[in-house]
MARMILO-939512 format. One record per atom (N, C-alpha, C, O): residue number from 1; residue in one letter; x, y negated, z. Coordinates in steps of 0.001 Angstrom, whole numbers, plus 500000, padded with zeros to 6 digits. Layout:
<node seq="NUM" type="A" east="X" north="Y" up="Z"/>
...
***
This chain:
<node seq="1" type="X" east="645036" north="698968" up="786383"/>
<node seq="1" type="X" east="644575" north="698361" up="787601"/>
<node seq="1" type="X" east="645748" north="698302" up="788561"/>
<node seq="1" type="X" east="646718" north="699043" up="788720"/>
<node seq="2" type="X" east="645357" north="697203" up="789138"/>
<node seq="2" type="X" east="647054" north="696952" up="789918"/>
<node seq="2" type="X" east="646550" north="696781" up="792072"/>
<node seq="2" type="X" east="645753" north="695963" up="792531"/>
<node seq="3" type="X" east="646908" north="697254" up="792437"/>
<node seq="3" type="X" east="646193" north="697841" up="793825"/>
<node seq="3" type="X" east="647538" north="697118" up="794758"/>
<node seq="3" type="X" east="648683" north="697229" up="794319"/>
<node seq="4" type="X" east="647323" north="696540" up="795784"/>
<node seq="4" type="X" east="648424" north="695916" up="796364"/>
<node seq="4" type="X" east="648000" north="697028" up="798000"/>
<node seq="4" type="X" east="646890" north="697384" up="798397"/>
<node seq="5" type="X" east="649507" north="697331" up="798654"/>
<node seq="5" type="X" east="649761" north="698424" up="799468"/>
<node seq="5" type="X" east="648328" north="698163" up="800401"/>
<node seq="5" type="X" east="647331" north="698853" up="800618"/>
<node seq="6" type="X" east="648781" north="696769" up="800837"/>
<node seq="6" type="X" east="647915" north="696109" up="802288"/>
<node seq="6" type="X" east="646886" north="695527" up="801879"/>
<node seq="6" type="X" east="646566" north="694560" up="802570"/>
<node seq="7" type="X" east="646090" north="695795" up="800814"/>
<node seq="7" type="X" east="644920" north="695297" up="800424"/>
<node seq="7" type="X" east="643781" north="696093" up="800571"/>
<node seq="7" type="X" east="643520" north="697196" up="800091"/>
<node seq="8" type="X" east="642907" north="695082" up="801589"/>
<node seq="8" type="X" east="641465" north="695444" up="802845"/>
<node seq="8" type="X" east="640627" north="694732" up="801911"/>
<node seq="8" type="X" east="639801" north="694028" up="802491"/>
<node seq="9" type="X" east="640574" north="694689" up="800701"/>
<node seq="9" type="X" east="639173" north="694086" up="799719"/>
<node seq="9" type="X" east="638970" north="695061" up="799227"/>
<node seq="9" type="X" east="637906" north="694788" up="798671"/>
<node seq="10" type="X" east="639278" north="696552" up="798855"/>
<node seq="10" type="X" east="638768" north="697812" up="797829"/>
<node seq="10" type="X" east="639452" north="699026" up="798960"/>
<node seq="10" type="X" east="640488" north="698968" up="799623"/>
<node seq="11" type="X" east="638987" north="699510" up="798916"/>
<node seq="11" type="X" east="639816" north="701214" up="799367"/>
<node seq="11" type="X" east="640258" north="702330" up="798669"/>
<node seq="11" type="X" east="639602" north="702758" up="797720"/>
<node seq="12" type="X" east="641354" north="702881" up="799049"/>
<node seq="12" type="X" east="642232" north="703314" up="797376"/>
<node seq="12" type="X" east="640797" north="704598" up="796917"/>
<node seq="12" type="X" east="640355" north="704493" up="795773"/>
<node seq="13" type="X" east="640348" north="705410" up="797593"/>
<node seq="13" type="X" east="639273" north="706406" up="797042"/>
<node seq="13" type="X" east="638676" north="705698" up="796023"/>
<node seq="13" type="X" east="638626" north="706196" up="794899"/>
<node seq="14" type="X" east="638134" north="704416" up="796290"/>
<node seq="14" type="X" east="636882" north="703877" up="795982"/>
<node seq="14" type="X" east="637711" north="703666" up="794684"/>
<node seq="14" type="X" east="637424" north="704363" up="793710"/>
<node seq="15" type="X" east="638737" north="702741" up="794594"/>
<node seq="15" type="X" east="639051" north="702033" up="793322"/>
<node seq="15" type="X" east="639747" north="703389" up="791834"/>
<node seq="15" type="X" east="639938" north="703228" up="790629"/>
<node seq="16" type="X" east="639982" north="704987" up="793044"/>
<node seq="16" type="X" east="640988" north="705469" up="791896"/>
<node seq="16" type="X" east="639385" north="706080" up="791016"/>
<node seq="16" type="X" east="639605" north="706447" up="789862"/>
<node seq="17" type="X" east="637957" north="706190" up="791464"/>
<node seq="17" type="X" east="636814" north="706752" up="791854"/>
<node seq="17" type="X" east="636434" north="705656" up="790520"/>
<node seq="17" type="X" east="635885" north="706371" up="789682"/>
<node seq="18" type="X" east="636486" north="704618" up="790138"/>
<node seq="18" type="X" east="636543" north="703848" up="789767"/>
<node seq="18" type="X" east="637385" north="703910" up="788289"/>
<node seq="18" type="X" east="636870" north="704049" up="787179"/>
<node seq="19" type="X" east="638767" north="703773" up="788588"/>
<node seq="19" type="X" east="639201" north="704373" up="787135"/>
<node seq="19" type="X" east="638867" north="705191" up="786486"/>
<node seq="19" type="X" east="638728" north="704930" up="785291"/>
<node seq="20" type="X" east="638569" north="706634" up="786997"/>
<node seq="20" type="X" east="637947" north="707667" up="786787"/>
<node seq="20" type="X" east="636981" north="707455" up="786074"/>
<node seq="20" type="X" east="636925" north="708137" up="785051"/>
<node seq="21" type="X" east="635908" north="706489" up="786318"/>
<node seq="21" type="X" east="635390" north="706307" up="785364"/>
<node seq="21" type="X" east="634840" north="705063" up="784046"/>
<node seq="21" type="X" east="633737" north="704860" up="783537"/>
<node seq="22" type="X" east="635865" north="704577" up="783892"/>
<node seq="22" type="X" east="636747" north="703819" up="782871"/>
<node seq="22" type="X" east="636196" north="704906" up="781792"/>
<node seq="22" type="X" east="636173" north="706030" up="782293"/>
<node seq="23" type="X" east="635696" north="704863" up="780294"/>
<node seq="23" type="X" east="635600" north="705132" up="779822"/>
<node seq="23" type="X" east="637068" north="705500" up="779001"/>
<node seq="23" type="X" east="637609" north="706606" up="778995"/>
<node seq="24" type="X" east="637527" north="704335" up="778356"/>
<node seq="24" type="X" east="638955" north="704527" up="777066"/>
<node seq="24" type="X" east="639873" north="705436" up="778416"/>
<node seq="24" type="X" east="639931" north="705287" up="779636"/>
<node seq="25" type="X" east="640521" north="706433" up="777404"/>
<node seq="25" type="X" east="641904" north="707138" up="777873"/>
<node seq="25" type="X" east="642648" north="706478" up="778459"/>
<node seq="25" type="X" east="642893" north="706665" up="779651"/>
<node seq="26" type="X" east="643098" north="705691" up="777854"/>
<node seq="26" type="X" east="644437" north="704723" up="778054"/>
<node seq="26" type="X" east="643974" north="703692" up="779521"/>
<node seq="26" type="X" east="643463" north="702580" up="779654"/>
<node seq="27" type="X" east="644343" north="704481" up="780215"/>
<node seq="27" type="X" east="644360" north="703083" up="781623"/>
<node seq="27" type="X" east="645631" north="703847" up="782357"/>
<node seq="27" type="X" east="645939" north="705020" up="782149"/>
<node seq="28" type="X" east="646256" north="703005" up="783193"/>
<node seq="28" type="X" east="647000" north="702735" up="784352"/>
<node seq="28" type="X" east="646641" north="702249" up="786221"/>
<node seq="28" type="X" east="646168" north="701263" up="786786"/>
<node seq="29" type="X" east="646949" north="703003" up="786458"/>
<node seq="29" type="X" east="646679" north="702460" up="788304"/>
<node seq="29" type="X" east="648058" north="702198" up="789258"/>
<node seq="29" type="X" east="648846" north="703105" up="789528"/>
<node seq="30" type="X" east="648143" north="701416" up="789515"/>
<node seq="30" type="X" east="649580" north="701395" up="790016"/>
<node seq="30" type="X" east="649407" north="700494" up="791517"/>
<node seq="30" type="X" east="648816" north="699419" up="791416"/>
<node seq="31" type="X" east="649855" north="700866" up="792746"/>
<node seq="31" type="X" east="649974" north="700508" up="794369"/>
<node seq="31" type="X" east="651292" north="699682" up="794122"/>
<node seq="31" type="X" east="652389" north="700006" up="793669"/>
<node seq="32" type="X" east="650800" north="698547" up="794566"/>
<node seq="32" type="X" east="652352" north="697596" up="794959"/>
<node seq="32" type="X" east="652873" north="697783" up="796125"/>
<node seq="32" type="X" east="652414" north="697029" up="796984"/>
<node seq="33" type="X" east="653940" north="698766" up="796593"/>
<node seq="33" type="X" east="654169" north="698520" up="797621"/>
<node seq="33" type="X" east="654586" north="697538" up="798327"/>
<node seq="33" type="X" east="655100" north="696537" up="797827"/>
<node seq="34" type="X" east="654323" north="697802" up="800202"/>
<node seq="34" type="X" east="654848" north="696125" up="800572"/>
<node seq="34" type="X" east="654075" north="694872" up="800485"/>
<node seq="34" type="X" east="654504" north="693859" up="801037"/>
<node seq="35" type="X" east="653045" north="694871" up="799878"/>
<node seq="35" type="X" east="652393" north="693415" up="799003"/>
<node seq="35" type="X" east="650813" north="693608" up="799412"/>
<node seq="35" type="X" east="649916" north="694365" up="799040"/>
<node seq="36" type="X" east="650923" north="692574" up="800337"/>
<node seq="36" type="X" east="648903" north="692773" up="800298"/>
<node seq="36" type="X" east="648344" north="691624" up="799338"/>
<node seq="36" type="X" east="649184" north="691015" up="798674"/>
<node seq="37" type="X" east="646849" north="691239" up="799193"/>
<node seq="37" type="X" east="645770" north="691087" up="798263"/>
<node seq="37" type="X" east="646563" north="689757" up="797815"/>
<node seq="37" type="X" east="646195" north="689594" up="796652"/>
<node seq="38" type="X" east="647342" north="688862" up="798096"/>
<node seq="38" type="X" east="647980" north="687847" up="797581"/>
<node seq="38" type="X" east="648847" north="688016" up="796637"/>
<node seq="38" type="X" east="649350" north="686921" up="796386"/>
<node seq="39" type="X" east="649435" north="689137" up="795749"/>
<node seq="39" type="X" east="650465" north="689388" up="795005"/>
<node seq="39" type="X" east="651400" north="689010" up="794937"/>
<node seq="39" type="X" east="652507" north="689392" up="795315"/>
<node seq="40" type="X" east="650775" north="687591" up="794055"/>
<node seq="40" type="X" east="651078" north="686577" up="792724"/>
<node seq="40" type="X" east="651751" north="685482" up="793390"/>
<node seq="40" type="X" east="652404" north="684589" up="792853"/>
<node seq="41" type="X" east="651517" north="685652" up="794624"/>
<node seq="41" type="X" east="652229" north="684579" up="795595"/>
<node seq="41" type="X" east="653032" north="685041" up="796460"/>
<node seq="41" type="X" east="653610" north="684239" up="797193"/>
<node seq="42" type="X" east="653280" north="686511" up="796599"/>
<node seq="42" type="X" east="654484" north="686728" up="797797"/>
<node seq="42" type="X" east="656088" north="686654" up="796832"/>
<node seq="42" type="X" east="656376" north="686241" up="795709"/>
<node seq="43" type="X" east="656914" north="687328" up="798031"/>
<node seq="43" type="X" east="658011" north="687424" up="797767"/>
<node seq="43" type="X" east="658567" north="687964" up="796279"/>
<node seq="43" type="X" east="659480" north="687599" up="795538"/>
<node seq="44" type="X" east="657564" north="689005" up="796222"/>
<node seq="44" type="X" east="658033" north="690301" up="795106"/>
<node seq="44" type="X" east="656761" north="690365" up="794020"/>
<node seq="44" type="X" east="656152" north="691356" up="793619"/>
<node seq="45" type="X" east="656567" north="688853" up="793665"/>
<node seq="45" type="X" east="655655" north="688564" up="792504"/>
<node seq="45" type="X" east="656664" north="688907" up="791320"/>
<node seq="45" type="X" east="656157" north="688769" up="790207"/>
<node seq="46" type="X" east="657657" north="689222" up="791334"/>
<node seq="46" type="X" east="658261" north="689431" up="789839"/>
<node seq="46" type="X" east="657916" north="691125" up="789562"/>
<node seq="46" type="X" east="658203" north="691695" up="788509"/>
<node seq="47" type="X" east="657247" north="691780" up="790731"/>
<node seq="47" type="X" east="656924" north="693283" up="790741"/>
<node seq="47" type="X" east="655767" north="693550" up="789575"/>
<node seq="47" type="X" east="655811" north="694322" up="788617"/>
<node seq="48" type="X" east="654498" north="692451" up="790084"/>
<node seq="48" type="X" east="653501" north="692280" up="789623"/>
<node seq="48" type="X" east="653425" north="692265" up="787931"/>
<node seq="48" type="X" east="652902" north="692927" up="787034"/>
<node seq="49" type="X" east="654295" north="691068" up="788087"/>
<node seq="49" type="X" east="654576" north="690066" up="786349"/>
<node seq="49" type="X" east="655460" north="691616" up="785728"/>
<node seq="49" type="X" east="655435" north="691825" up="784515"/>
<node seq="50" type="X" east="656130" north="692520" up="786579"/>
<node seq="50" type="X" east="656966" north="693755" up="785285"/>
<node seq="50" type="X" east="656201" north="694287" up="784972"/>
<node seq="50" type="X" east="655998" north="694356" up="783760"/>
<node seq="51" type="X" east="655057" north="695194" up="786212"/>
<node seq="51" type="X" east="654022" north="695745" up="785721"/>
<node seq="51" type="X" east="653245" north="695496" up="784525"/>
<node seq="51" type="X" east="653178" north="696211" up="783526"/>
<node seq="52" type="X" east="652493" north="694066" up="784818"/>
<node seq="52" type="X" east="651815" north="693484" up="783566"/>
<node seq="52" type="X" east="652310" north="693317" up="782467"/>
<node seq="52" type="X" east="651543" north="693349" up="781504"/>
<node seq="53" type="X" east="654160" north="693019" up="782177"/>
<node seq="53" type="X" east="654248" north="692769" up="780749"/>
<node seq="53" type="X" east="654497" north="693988" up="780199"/>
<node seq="53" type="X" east="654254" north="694060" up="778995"/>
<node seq="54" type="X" east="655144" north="695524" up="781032"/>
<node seq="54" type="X" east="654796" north="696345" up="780834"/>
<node seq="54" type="X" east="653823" north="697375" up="780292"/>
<node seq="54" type="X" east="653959" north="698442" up="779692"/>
<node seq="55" type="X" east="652809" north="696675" up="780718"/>
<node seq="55" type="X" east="651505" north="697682" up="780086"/>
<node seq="55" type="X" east="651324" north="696766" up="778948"/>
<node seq="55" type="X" east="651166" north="697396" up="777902"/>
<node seq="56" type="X" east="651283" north="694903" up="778739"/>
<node seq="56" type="X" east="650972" north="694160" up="777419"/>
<node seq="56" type="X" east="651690" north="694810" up="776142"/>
<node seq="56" type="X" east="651207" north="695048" up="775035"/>
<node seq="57" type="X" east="653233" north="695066" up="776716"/>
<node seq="57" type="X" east="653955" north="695316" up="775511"/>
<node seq="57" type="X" east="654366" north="696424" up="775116"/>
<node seq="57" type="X" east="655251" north="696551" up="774270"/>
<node seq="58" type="X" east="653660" north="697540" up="775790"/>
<node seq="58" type="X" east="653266" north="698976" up="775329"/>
<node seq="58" type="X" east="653568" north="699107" up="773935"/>
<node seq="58" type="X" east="653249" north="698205" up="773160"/>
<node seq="59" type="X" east="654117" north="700078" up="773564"/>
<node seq="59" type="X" east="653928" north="700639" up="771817"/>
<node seq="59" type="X" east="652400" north="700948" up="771600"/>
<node seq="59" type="X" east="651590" north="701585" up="772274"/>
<node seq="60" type="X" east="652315" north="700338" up="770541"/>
<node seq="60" type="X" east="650650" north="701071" up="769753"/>
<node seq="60" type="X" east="650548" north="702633" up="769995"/>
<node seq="60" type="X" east="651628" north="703135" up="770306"/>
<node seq="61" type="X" east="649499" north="703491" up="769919"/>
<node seq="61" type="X" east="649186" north="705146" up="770030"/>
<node seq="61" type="X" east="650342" north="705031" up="768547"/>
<node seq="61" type="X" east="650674" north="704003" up="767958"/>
<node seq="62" type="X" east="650672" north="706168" up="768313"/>
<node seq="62" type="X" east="651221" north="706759" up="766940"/>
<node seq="62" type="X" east="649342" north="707256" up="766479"/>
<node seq="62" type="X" east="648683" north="706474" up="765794"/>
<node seq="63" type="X" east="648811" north="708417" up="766908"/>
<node seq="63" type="X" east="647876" north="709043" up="767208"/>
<node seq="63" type="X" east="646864" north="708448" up="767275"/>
<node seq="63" type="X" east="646552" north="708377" up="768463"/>
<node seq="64" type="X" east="645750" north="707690" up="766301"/>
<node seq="64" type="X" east="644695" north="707257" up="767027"/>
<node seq="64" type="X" east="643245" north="708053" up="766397"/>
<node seq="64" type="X" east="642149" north="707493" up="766365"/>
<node seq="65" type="X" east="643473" north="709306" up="765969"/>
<node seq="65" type="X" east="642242" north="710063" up="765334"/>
<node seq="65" type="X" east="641831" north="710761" up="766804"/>
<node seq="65" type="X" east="641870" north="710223" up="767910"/>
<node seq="66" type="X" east="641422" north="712136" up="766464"/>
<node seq="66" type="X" east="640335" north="713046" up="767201"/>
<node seq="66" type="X" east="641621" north="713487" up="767909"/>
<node seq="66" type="X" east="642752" north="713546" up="767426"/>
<node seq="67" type="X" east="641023" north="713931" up="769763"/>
<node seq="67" type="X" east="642474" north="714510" up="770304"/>
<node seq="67" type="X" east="642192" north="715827" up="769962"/>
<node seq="67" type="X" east="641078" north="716301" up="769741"/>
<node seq="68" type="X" east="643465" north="716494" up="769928"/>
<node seq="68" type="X" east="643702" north="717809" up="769733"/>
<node seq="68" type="X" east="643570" north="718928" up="770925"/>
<node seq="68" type="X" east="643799" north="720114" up="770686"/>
***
């Protein structure tokens, strides 16, 4: 989940309250600093686009049985 600094549409409690309960392990939450609810259109949209290809092009688990 990608949370922009100056963004007045969610409140950070509410949204981390929220991941929390995301079922799968594997999630991410990350605050853009600097950047309100427009992202994808400010200055520092290439912040956004690292994040995202970042988490797409993740390595597979090694690990995907019972956790230990």
């Amino acid at each position: 989940m990608l949370r922009a600094h100056y963004d007045g549409i969610a409140g950070f409690d509410d949204l981390m309250e929220f991941v929390r309960q995301l079922p799968h392990p594997d999630k991410r939450f990350s605050v853009l600093a600097r950047i309100s609810h427009a992202s994808f259109r400010q200055k520092t949209y290439r912040l956004v686009y690292g994040i995202l290809h970042a988490f797409f092009t993740q390595p597979a688990p090694v690990c995907v049985g019972p956790e230990h």
